[in-house]
PLY file of the C-alpha trace (Angstrom):
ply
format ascii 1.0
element vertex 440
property float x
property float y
property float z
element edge 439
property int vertex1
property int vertex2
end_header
0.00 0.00 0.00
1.44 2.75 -0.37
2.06 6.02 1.50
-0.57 8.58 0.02
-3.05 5.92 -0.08
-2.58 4.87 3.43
-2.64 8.57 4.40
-6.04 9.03 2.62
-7.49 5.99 4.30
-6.33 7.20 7.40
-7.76 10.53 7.04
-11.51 8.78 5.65
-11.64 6.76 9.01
-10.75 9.82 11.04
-13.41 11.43 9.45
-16.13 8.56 9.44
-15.38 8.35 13.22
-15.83 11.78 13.90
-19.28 12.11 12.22
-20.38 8.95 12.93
-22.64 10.23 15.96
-23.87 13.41 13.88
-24.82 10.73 10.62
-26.57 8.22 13.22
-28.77 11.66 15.29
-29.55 12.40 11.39
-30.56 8.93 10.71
-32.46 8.78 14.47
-34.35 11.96 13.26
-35.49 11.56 9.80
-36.41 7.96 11.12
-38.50 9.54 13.75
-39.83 11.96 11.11
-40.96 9.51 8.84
-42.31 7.39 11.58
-44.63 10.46 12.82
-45.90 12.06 9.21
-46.12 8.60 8.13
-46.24 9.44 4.25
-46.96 6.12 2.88
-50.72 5.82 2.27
-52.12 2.41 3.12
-53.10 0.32 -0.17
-56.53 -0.49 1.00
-59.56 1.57 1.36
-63.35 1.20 1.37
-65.92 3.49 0.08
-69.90 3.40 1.10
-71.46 4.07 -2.24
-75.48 3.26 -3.00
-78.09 0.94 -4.57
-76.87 -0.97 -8.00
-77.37 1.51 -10.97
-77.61 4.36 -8.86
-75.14 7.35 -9.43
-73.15 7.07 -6.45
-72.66 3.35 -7.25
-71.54 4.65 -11.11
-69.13 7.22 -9.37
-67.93 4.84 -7.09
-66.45 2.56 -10.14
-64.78 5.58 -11.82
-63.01 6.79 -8.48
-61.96 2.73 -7.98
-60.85 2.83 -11.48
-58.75 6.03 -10.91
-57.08 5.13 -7.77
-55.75 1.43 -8.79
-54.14 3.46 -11.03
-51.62 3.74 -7.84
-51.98 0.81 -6.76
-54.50 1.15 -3.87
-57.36 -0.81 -4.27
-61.03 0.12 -3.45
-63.76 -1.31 -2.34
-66.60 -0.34 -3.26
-69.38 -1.06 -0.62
-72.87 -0.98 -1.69
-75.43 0.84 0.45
-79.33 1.51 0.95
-78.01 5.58 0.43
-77.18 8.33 1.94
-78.55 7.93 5.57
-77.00 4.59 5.66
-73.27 5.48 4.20
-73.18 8.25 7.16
-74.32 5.83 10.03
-71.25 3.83 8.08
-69.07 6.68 8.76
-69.94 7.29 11.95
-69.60 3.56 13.23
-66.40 3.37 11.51
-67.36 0.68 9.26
-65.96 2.33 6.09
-63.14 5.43 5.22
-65.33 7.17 2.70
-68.91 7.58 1.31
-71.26 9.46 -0.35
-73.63 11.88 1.78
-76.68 13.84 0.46
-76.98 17.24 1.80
-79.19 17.28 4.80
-79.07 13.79 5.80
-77.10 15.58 8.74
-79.79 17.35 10.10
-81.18 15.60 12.61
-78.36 14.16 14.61
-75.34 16.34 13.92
-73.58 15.99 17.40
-73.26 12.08 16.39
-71.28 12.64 13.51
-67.89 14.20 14.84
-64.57 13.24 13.44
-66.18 13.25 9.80
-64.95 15.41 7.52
-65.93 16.48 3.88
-64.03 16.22 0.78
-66.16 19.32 -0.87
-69.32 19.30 -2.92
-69.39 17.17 -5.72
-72.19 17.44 -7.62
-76.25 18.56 -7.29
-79.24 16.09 -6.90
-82.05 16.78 -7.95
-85.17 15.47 -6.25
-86.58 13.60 -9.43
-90.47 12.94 -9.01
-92.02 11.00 -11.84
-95.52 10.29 -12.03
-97.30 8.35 -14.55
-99.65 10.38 -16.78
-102.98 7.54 -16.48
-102.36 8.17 -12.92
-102.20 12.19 -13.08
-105.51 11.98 -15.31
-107.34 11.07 -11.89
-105.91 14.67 -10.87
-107.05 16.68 -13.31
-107.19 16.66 -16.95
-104.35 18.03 -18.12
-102.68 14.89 -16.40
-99.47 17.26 -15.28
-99.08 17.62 -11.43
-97.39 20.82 -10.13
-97.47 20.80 -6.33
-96.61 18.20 -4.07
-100.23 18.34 -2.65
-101.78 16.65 -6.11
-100.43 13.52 -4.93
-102.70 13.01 -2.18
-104.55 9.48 -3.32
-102.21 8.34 -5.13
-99.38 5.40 -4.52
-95.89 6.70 -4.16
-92.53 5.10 -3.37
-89.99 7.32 -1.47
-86.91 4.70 -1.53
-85.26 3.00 1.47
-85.34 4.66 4.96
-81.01 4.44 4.34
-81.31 6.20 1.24
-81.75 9.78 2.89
-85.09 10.38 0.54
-87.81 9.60 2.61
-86.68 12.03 5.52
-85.96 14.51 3.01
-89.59 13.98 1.65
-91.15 13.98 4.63
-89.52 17.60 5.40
-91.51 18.59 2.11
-94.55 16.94 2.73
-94.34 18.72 6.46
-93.61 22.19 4.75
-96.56 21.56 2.54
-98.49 21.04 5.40
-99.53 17.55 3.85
-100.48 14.35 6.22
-98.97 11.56 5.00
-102.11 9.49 5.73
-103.26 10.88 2.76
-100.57 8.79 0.69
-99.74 5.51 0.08
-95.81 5.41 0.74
-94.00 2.65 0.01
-89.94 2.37 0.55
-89.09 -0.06 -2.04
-85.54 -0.58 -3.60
-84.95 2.01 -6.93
-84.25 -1.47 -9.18
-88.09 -3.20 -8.08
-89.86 0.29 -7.53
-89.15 1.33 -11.25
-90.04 -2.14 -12.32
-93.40 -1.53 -10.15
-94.09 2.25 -11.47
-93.27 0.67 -15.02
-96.20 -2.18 -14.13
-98.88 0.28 -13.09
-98.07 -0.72 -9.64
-97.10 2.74 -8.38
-98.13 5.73 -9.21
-94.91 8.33 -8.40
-91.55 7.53 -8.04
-89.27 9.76 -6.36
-85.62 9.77 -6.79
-82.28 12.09 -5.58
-79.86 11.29 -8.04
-77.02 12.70 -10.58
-78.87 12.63 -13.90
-75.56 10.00 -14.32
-78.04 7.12 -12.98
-79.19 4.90 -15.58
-82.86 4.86 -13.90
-83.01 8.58 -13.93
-81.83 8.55 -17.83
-84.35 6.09 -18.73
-87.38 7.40 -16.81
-86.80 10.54 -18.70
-87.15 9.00 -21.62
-90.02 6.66 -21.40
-93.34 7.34 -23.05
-96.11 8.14 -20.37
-93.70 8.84 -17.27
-93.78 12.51 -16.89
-91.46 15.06 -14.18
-92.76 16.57 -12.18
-92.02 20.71 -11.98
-91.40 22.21 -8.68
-92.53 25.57 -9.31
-91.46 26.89 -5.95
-88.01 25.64 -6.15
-86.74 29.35 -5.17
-88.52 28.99 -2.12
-87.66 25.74 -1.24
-84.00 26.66 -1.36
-84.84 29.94 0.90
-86.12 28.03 3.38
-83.73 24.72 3.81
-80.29 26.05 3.36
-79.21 22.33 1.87
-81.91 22.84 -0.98
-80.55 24.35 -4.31
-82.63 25.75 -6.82
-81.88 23.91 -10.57
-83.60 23.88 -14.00
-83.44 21.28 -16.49
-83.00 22.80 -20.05
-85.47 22.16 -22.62
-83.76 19.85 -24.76
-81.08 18.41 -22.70
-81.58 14.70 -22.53
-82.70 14.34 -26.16
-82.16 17.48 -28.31
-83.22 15.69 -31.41
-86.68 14.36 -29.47
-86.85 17.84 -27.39
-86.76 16.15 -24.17
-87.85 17.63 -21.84
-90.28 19.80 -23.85
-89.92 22.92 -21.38
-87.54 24.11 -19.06
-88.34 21.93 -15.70
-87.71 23.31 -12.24
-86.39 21.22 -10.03
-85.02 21.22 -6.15
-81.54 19.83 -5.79
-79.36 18.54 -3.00
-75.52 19.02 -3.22
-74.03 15.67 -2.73
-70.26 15.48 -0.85
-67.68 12.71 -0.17
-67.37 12.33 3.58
-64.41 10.95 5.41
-63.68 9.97 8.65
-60.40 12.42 10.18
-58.21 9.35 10.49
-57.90 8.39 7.05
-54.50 8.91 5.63
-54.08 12.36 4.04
-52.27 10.78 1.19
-55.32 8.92 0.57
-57.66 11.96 0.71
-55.71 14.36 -1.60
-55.93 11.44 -4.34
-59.51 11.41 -3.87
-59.72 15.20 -4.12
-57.62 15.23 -6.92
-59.67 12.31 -8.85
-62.55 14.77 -8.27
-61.12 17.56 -10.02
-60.91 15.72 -12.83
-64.35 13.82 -12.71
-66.36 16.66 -11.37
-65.36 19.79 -12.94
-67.11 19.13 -16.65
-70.36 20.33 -17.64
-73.01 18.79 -16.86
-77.28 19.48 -17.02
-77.64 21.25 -14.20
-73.50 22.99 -13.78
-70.93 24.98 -15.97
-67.67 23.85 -16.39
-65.29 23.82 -13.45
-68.01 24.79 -10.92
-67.77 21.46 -9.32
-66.08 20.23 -7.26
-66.45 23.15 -4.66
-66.25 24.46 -1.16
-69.90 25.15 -0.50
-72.61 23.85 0.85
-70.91 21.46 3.06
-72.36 20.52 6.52
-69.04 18.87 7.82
-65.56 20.72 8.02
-63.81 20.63 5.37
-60.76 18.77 4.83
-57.32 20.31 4.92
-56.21 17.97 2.04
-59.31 18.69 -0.04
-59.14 22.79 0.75
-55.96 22.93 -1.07
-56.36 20.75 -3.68
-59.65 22.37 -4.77
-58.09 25.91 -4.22
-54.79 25.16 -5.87
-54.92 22.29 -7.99
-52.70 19.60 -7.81
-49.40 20.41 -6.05
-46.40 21.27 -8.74
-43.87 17.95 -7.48
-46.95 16.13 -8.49
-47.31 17.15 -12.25
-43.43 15.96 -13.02
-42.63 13.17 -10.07
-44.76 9.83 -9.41
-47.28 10.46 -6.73
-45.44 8.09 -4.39
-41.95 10.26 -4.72
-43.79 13.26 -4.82
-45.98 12.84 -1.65
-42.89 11.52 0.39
-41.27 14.89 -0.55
-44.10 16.75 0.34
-44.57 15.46 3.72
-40.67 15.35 4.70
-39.97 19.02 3.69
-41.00 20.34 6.86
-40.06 17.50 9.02
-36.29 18.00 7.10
-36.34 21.73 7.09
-37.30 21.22 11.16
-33.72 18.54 11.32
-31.73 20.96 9.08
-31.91 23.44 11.54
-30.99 21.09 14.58
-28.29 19.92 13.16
-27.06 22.75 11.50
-25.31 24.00 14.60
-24.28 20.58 15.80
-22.10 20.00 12.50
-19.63 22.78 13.52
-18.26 20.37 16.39
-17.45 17.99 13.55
-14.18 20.14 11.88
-12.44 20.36 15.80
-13.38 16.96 16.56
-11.70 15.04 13.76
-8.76 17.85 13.88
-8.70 16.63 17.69
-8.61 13.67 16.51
-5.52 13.18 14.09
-4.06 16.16 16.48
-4.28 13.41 19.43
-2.43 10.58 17.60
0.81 12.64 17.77
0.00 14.39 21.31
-0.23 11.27 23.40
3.32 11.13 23.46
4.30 14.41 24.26
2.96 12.82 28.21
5.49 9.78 28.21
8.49 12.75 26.66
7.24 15.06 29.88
7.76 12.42 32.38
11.12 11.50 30.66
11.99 14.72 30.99
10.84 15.08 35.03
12.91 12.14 35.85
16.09 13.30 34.47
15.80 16.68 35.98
15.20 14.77 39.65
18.49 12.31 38.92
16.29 9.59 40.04
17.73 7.62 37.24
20.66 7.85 35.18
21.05 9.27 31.75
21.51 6.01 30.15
18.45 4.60 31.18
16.51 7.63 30.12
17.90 7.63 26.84
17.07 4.35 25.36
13.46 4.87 26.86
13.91 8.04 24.65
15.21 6.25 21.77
12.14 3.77 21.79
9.76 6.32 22.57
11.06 8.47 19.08
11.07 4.60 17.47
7.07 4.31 18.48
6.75 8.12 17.06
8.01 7.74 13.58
5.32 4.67 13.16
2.78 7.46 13.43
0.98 8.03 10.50
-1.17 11.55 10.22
-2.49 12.79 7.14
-0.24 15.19 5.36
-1.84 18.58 6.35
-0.94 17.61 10.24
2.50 16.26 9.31
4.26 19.15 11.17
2.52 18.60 14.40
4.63 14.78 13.77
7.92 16.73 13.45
7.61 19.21 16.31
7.44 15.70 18.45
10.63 14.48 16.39
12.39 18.21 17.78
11.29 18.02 20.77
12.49 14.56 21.08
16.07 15.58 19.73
15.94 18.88 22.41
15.28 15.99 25.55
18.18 13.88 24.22
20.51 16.46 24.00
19.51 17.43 27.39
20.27 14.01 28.72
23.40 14.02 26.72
24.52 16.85 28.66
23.27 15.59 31.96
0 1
1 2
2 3
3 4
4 5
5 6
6 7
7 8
8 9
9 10
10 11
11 12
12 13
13 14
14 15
15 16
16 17
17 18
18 19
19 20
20 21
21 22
22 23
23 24
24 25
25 26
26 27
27 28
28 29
29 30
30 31
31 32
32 33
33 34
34 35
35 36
36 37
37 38
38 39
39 40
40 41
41 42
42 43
43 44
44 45
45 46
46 47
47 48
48 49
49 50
50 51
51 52
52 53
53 54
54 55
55 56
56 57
57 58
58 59
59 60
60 61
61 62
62 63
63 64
64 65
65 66
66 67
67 68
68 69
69 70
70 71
71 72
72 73
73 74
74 75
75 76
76 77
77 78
78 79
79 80
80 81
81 82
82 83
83 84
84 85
85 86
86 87
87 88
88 89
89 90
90 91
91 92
92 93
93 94
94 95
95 96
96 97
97 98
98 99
99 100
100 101
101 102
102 103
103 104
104 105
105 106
106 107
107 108
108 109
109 110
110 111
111 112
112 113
113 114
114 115
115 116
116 117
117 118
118 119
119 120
120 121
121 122
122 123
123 124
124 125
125 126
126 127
127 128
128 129
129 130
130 131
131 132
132 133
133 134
134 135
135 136
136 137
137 138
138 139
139 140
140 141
141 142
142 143
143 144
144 145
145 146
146 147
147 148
148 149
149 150
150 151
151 152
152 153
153 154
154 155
155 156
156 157
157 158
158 159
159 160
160 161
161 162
162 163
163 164
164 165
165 166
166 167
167 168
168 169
169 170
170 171
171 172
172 173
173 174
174 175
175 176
176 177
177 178
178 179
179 180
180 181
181 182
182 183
183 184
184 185
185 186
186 187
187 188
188 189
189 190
190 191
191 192
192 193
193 194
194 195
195 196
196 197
197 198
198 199
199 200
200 201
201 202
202 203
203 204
204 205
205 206
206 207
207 208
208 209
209 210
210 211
211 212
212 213
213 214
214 215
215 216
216 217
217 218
218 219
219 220
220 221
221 222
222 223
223 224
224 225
225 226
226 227
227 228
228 229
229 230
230 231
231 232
232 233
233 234
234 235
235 236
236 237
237 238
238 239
239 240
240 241
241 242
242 243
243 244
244 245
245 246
246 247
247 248
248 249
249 250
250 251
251 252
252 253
253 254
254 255
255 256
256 257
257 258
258 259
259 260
260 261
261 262
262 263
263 264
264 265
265 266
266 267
267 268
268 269
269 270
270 271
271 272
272 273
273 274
274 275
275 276
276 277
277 278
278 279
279 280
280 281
281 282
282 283
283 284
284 285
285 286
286 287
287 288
288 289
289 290
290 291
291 292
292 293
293 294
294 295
295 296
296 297
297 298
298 299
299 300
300 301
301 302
302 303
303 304
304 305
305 306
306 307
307 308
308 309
309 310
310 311
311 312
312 313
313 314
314 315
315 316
316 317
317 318
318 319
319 320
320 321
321 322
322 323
323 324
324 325
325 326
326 327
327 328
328 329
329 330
330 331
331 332
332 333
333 334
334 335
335 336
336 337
337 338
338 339
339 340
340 341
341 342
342 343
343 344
344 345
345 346
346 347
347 348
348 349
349 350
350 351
351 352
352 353
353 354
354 355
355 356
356 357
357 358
358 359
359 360
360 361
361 362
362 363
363 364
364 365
365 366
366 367
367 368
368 369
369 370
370 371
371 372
372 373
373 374
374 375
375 376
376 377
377 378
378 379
379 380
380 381
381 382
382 383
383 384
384 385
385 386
386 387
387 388
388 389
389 390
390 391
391 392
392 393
393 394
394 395
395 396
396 397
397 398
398 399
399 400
400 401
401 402
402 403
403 404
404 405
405 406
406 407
407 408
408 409
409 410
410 411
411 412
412 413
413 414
414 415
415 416
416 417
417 418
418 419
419 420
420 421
421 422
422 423
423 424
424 425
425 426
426 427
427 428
428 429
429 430
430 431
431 432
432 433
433 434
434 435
435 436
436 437
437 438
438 439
């Protein structure tokens, strides 16, 4: 080996030793760090959607579909509806679902620790009638108030589904007694198959117009939809009521379908989370929503969905700054993975930087202390030599073949070359004792 690669070796170890404890705090901390922000998201989660063929069940596949793009899997859970995805929630039972505005209402103080992802999207409170039935109203077989349906046989969906309580709020507003109707709470699949049969009279839905039974009920000779008239006031007085209007035209231009401009009341519809779901998790979901929310659609402009309004739950952090800023810049050039580890450590490694900024200036005098020390240890044994043979407890003789050996161990020292003339001071000072003894 030779001499300027053993000097470089020697100076590496000297300097591996000396930062050793300041690389093993910085390993200890960002360790810690990761433990605590925990930036991996978990590659499971479930999500509380509704009935088969319903919208939330159709949005439910798309948001599965857009997430196993990063490998986390979802599960979709099928539900009775709104009511019964929040009593999911609640119970802990599932990490996300789909809540219609209002379902809330009644119980809020049981519902803490959710969270909402922003509105989504509006549901309208679809109420078809057929028009044989109507005819037993009044001859123009078109119903306009919610008090024409007195007599008549009307399904309001599943007591999980969120529409009968929102239904009987109407009804109660209306000052209507529900005696005076034949409610039934069938599923949406067998209730349209029942309306279709003559079997019920009114069908009420609160869907997207994305659900394939709202679609095809529009579109079905004899079914008519009903026109809420006093949507405006509706919205005035419930404060999770929205005021829409279906455009003449928009299901079927070619067939003008509808025929008119229909008024309709509308519920805003938002994805609910419980607090403990991973934030990684949550700002893919927001993000998914950007991009599956913000088209036009019947009763919306572009880009006014998703939003921040109308929600009955605080919002989430993740999903306030995705929706306000889009997705984050590392995201649009880095995988998410890289990206969201980045995102979550800056902090934590801005937060270490700063500890152990001031803690790496001991590292320069330590490993100069260091290479300093292998040629100072022997400047104790050269005192003592030198005590002794001032006291003539010995003789000179003796003293200097302990000197010779101690100058024989010196010149095996090996110190990089930068400190090589702290190695020949020892060597002179050496000489300087000798010659003393010499004299002596």
């Amino acid at each position: 080996m030779t001499k300027t690669i053993r000097y470089t070796l020697i100076s590496l170890r000297e300097i591996l030793t000396s930062t050793g404890p300041f690389v093993l705090l910085t390993i200890a901390l960002l360790a810690l760090a990761y433990w605590w922000l925990d930036p991996t998201p978990p590659k499971y989660v479930t999500l509380a959607t509704g009935p088969e063929q319903s919208a939330y069940a159709e949005f439910g596949k798309r948001y599965a579909k857009a997430l196993d793009a990063y490998g986390i899997k979802v599960q979709l859970v099928p539900s009775e509806g709104s009511a019964q995805n929040l009593e999911w929630l609640a119970a802990g039972k599932v990490d996300l679902g789909f809540v219609q505005g209002g379902s809330s209402v009644k119980a809020p103080n049981e519902h803490e620790g959710l969270e909402s992802l922003g509105s989504l999207f509006v549901e309208p409170v679809w109420l078809f009638y057929r028009s044989q039935a109507a005819r037993k109203i009044n001859k123009s077989a078109t119903l306009t108030a919610l008090s024409q349906l007195k007599g008549l046989q009307v399904n309001v969906g599943t007591e999980g589904s969120g529409v009968p309580s929102l239904m009987h709020t109407l009804f109660d507003s209306n000052r209507i007694d529900e005696s005076s109707i034949t409610l039934s709470h069938l599923e949406q699949t067998p209730a349209t198959v029942a309306f279709l049969g003559g079997e019920l009279d009114a069908l009420v839905f609160a869907s997207a117009p994305e659900s394939l039974m709202v679609q095809m009920l529009l579109q079905t000779p004899g079914v008519k939809l009903m026109n809420f008239a006093q949507s405006e006031a509706y919205s005035r007085r419930f404060a999770y009521l929205t005021p829409v209007k279906l455009p003449r035209g928009v299901v079927d231009l070619a067939g003008d379908i509808p025929a008119q401009d229909v008024r309709l009341v509308a519920t805003t519809t938002t994805l609910i989370t419980r607090e403990n779901v991973h934030p990684a998790i949550l700002q893919l979901f927001s993000q998914t929503s950007l991009a599956m929310h913000s088209k036009a659609g019947w009763f919306n402009h572009a880009h006014e969905f998703p939003n921040l309004a109308n929600t009955e739950f605080p919002l989430s952090r993740e999903s306030d700054r995705t929706i306000r800023n889009g997705i984050p810049l590392m995201q649009r050039y880095l995988p998410f993975s890289y990206a969201n580890l980045m995102e979550r450590m800056w902090l934590a490694l801005g937060i270490i930087i700063a500890v152990l900024l001031p803690l790496s200036r001991i590292v320069p005098p330590l490993y100069e202390f260091r290479i300093r020390s292998r040629v100072f240890r022997w400047y104790a044994q050269l005192r003592e030599i030198e005590e002794r043979a001032g006291g003539n407890r010995e003789s000179a003789s003796g003293l200097i073949k302990e000197l010779d050996q101690l100058e024989a161990r010196a010149e095996k020292v090996t110190v990089p070359l930068s400190y090589v003339d702290e190695l020949y001071t020892l060597r002179n000072h050496i000489e300087l004792v000798r010659n003393k003894l010499i004299k002596v």
